[in-house]
C-alpha positions in Angstrom: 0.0 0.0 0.0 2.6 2.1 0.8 4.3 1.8 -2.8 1.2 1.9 -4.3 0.4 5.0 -2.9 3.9 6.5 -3.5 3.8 5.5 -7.6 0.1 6.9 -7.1 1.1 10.3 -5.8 4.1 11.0 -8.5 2.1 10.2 -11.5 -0.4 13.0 -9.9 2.6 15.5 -9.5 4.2 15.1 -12.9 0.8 15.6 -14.6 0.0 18.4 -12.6 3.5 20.4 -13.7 3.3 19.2 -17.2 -0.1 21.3 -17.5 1.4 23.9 -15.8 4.3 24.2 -18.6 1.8 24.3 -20.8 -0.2 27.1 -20.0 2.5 29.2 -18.5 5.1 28.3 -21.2 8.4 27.0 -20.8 9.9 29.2 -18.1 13.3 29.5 -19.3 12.2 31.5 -22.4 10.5 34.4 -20.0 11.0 38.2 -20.8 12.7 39.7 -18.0 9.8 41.5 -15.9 11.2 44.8 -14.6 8.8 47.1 -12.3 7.2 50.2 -14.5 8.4 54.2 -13.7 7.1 57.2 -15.1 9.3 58.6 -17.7 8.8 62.8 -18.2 9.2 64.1 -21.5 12.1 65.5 -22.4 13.3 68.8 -21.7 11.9 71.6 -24.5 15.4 73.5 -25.9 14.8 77.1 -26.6 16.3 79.9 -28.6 19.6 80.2 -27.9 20.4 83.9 -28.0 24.2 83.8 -27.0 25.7 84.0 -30.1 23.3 86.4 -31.7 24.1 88.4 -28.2 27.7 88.6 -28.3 27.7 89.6 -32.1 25.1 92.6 -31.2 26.5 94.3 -28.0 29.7 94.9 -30.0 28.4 96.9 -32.4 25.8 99.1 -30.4 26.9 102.2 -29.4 26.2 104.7 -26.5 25.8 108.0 -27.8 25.8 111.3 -25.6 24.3 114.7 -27.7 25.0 117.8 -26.0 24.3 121.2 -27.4 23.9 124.7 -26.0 20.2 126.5 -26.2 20.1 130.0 -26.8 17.6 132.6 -27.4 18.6 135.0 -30.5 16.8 138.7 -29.6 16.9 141.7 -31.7 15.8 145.4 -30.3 13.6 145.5 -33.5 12.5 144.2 -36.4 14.4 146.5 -38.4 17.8 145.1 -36.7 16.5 141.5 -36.8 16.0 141.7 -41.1 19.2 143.3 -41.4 20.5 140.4 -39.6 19.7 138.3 -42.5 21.6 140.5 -45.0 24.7 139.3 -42.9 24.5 142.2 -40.9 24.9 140.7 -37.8 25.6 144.1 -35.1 22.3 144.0 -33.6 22.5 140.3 -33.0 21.9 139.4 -29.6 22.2 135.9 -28.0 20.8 134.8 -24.8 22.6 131.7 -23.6 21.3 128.7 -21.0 22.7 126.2 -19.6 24.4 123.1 -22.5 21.3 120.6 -22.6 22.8 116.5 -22.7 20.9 113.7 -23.8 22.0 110.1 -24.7 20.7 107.3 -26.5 22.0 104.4 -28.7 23.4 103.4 -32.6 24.3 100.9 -34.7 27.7 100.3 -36.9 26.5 99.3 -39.9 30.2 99.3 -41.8 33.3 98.6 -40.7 34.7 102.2 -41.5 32.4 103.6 -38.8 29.2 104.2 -40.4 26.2 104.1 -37.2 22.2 104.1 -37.8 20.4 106.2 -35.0 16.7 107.8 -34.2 16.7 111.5 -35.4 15.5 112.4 -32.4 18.7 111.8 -30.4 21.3 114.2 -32.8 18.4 116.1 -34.1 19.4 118.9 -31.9 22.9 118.0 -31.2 26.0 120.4 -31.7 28.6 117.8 -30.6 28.3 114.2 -30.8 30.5 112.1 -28.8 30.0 108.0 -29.7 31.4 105.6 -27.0 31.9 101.5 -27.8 31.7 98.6 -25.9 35.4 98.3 -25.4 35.1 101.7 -23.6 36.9 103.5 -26.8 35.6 106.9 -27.2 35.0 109.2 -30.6 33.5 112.5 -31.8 30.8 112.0 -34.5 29.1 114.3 -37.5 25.8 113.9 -38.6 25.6 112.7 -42.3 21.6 112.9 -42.7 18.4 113.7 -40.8 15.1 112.4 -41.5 12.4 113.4 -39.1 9.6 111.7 -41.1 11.1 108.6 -40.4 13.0 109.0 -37.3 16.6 108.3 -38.7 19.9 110.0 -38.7 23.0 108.5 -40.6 26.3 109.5 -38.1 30.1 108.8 -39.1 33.2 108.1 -36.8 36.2 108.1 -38.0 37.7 104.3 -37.5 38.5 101.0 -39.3 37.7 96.9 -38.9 35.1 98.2 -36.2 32.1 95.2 -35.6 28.9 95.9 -37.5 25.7 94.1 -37.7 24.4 92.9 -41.3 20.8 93.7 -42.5 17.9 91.3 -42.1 15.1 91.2 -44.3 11.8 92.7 -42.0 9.5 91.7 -44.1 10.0 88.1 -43.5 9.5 89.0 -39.7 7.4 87.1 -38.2 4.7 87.7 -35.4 5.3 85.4 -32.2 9.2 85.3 -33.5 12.1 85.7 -30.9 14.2 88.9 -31.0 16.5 90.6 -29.2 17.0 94.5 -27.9 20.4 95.9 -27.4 20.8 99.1 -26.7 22.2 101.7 -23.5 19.1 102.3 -21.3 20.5 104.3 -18.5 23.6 104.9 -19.3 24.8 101.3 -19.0 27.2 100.0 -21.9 25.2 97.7 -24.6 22.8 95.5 -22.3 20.8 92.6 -24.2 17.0 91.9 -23.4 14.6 89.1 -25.6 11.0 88.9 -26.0 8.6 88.6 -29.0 7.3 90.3 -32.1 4.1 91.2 -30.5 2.6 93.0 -33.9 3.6 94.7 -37.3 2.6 97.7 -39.6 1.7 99.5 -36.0 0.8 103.6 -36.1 1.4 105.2 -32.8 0.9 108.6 -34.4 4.3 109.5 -32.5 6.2 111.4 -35.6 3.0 114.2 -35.9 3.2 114.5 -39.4 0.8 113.4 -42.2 4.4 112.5 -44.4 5.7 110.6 -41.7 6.0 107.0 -41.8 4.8 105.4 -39.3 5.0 101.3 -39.2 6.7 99.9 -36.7 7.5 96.8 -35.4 5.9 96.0 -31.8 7.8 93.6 -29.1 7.7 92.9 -25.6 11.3 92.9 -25.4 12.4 95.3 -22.4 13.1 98.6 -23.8 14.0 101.8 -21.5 15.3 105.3 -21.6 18.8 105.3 -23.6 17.4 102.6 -26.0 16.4 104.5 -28.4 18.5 104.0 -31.9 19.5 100.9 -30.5 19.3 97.2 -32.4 16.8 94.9 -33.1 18.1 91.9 -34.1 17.0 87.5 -34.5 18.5 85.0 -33.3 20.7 84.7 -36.0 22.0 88.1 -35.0 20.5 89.8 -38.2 19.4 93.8 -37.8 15.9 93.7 -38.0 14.6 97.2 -36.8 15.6 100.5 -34.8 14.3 100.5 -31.6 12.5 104.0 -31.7 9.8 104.1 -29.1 8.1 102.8 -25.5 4.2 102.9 -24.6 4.3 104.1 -21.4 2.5 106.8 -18.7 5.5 106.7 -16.8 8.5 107.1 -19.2 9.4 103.6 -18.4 9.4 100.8 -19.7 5.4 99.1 -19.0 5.1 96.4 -21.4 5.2 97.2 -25.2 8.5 98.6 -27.4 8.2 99.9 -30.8 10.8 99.7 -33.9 11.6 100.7 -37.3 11.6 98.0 -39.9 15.1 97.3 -41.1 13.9 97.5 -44.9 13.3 100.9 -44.1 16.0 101.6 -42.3 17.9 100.4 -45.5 16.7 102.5 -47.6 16.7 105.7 -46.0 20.7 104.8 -44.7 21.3 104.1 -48.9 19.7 107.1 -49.7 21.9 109.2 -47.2 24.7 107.5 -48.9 24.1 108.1 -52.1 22.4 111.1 -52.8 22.8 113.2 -49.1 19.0 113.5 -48.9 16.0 110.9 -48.3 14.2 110.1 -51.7 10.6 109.9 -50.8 8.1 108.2 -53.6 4.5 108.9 -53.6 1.3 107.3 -55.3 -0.2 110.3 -55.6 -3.3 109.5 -53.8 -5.4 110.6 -50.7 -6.6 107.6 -48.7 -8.2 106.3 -45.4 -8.2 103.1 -43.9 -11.4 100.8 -44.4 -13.2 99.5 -40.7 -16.4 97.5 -40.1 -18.5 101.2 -40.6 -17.0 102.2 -43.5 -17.1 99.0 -45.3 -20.6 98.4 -44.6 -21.5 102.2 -45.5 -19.8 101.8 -49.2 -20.8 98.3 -49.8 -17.3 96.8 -49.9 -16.5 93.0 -49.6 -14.1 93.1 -47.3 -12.8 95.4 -44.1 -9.6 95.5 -45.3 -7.6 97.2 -47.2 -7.3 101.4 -47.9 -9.8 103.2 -49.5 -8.7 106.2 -52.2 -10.6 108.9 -51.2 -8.6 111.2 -53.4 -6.6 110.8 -57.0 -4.5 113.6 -57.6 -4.0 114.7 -61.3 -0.7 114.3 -62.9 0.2 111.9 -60.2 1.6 108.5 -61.2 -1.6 106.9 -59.8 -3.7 108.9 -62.3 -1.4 108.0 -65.0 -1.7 104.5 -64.5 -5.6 104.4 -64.0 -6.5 104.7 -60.7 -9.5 105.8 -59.3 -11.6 107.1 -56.6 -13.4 104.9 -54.6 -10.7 101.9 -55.5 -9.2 100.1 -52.3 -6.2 99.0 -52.3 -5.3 95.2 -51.4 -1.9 94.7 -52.2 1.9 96.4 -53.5 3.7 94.5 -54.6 4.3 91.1 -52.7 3.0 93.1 -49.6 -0.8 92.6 -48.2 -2.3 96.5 -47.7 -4.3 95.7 -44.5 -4.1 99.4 -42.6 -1.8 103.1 -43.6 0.7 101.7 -42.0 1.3 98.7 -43.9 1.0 101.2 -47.3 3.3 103.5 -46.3 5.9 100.8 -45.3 5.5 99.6 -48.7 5.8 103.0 -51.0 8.7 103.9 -48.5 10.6 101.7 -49.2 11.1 102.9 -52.7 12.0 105.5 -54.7 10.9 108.3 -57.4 10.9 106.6 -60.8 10.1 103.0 -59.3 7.5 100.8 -60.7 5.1 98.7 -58.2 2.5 96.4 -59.4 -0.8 97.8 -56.9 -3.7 95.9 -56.4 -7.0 97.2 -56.2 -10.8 96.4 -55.7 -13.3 97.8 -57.8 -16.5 96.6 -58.4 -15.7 93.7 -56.4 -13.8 92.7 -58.7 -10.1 92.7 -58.1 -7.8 94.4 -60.8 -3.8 95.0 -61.1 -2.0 98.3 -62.3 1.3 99.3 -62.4 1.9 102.3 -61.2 5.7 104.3 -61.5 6.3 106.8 -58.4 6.9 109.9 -58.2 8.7 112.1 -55.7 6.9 115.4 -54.0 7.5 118.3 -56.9 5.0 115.3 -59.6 7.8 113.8 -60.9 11.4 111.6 -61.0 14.0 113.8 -60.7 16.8 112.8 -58.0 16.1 115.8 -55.1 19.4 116.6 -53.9 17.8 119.1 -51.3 14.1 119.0 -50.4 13.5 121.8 -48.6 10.3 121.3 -47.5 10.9 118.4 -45.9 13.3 119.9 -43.9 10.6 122.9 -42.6 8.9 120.0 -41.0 5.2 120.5 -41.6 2.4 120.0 -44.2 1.0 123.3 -46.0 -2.9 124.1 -47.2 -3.8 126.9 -48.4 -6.4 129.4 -47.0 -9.8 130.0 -48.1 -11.4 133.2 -49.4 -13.4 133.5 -45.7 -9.8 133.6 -43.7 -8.6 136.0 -46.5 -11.4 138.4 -45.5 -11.4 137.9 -41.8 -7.8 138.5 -41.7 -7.6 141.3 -44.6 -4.8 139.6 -46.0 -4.5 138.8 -50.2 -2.9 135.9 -50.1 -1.2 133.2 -47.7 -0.5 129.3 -47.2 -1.4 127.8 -43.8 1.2 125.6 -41.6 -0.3 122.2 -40.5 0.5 119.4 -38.5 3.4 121.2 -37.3 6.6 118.4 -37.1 9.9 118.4 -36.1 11.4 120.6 -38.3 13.1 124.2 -39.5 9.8 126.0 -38.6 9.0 124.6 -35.4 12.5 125.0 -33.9 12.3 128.6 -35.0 9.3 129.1 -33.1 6.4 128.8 -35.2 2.8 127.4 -34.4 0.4 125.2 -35.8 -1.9 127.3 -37.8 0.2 130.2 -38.7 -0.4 132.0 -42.0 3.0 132.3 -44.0 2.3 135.5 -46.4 6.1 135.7 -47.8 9.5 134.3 -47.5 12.2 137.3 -47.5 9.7 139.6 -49.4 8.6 137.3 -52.0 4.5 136.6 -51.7 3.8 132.8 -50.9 0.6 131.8 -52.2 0.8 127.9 -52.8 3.3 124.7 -52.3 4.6 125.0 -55.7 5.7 129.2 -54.7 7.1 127.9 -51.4 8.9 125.3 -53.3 10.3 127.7 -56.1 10.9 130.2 -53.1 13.3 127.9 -51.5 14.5 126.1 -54.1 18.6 126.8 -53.8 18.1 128.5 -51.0 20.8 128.9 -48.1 21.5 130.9 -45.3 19.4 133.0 -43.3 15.4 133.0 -44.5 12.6 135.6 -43.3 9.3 134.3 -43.0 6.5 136.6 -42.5 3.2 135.9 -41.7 0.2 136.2 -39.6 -1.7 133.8 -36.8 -5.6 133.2 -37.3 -6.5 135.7 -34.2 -4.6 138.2 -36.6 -1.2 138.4 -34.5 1.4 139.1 -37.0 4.6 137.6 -36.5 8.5 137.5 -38.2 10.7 134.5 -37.9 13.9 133.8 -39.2 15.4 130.5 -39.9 18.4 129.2 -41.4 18.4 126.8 -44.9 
């Protein structure tokens, strides 16, 4: 029995583990079971702004403008237009004490060529530029151009670092950039954010001709930036830092910037021709919104809306007509001003852009060839009337008769400028420019036209103040 039940109890085992080998599967041929861990994902890499960093701060400047203000006085206006026939003995001067402001550039060549706002040297009677290796060196001004809030300066230096243009047009919103500028005095200091918006207006230049479209970022921008760089991460120049929103003077979230391609241009034409080349359309426009679309039945809200063709112009010429909006110049979408004047400032008199238009709903495609302020494509080696800083329109018959004046062509949208550094106010009345009667743009621009030296403009306020100012061309 006891056998029996021994031979009885092994042939129960052995069938018992052969079953188990074959539902578990041989044992010996088992994947290695290893307990389970979470596993994060793997780090994100950002932008790496180092080497676009260390190629910008070398080539932004500090620049310090200092100049003395002074008060010219004459005992009457007898002395004061004598003055102007280089007759200086009744000259008096009134001198305070020598204004200093600072702000930033850029070295755009290696022979010491710097890109700046026009509102730091505007004023300046010495110019002293200091690098980021501490060297210092005195500066002249080689153009001003208030309408776009650049001035072309020159030091006298070789092999010095410069930064290479970008292309702002291919700037894209929600794209990493980097400010580098001098905010308070401190040598070139690097902050990043975003391109926040394009083709922005901030109305900041106060002139109809300005052109306002500048490139928005949250990048940290202060006092002392101004004329500093914008650049991408591939240490490109994209734009010219030119402006803050702020109520406190301070830096509170937004920084504003010229587009490099317009930079370029003005810089080249400083170069080239020792005055800005602006092209015109010849048009009058407004931008189209939700009212105005709706109110003149047009398709879209987009776009700008020619309210005015003027004659001879090269839009006339080329077919263009009132009550057209255009959609497009070029390879650039016309979506506000801003965005048109970015693209027509870009070029010059002469050049020929491909402008297209709604009409009818239907969309159409001229090409239109610029021309410069005087109607047509002559190089301007002098505009003066750029330089007086304002826009002029002339007077209607009712002011001629309140005032009891013959003739006259009314200041407006006073800029920075000849005229409003001389003193002169929105609204006055210029009747004549050293004796000869100015009537319309076209006598103001034969007037000046070679023009240098000192100038006497006479002419009268709308609450019939007359007044005398002289400025020099």
């Amino acid at each position: 029995m006891a056998i029996l039940g021994g031979i009885i109890a092994i042939v129960l085992y052995k069938s018992f583990y052969d079953k188990q080998i074959e539902l578990n599967g041989d044992p010996s041929n088992q994947v290695e079971v290893i307990p389970a861990s979470f596993s994060g994902a793997a780090p994100v890499i950002g932008p790496d702004f180092v080497a676009s960093a260390d190629k910008s701060v070398h080539a932004v400047v500090h620049i310090k403008a200092e100049w003395n203000q002074r008060t010219q006085t004459y005992d009457n206006f007898f002395d004061m237009f004598n003055d102007f026939f280089n007759n200086p003995n009744h000259r008096q001067y009134q001198y305070n004490a020598p204004v200093i402001a600072t702000g930033s550039g850029v070295i755009i060549s290696s022979d010491g060529y710097i890109v700046t706002n026009n509102h730091v040297v505007q004023e300046a009677d010495k110019l002293e530029i200091t690098l980021n290796d501490n060297r210092s060196f005195m500066a002249t001004v080689i153009g001003k151009d208030p309408t776009t809030d650049l001035a072309l300066i020159k030091i006298e230096s070789t092999d010095l670092p410069f930064l290479t243009y970008g292309d702002s047009d291919k700037l894209k919103v929600g794209e990493w950039v980097l400010a580098v500028g001098n905010p308070f005095n401190l040598t070139s200091t690097v902050t990043a954010g975003i391109v926040s918006a394009k083709a922005r207006n901030i109305n900041i230049l106060g002139a109809k001709s300005a052109i306002e479209s500048f490139i928005q970022t949250d990048a940290v921008v202060n006092r002392g930036n101004s004329g500093g760089a914008l650049v991408n991460t591939d240490g490109e120049l994209v734009g010219i830092n030119a402006a803050i929103a702020s109520n406190t003077g301070s830096y509170t979230g937004y920084s504003f910037a010229i587009p490099v391609n317009i930079v370029k241009k003005v810089i080249t034409d400083f170069m080239d021709y020792g005055e800005v080349q602006r092209a015109y359309l010849g048009i009058t426009f407004r931008e189209v919104d939700s009212q105005f679309a709706e109110e003149f039945h047009l398709d879209e809200v987009n776009g700008v809306y020619i309210a005015e063709v003027l004659e001879g112009s090269g839009a006339s010429k080329a077919g263009l007509k009132k009550g057209d909006v255009i959609v497009q110049v070029d390879n650039a979408k016309i979506i506000s001003q801003s965005s048109l004047l970015e693209a027509i400032g870009t070029k010059r008199p002469g050049d020929i852009v491909s402008v297209s238009i709604m009409r009818d709903h239907k969309l159409k495609e001229f090409d239109v060839e610029l021309r410069n302020v005087s109607g047509n494509t002559n190089i301007i080696k002098n505009n003066k009337i750029e330089l007086l800083g304002g826009n002029f329109v002339a007077i209607s018959e009712d002011e001629k008769s309140e005032l009891n004046i013959g003739h006259g062509l009314k200041v407006v949208e006073l800029g920075s400028g000849k005229l409003k550094s001389s003193g002169i106010r929105d609204g006055f009345i210029i009747m004549s420019i050293d004796k000869e009667p100015v009537e319309s743009v076209q006598d103001l621009q034969i007037i000046l036209n070679g023009k240098t030296g000192g100038t006497l403009i006479e002419g009268i306020y709308p609450n019939g103040q007359r007044a005398y100012y002289g400025l020099g061309l």
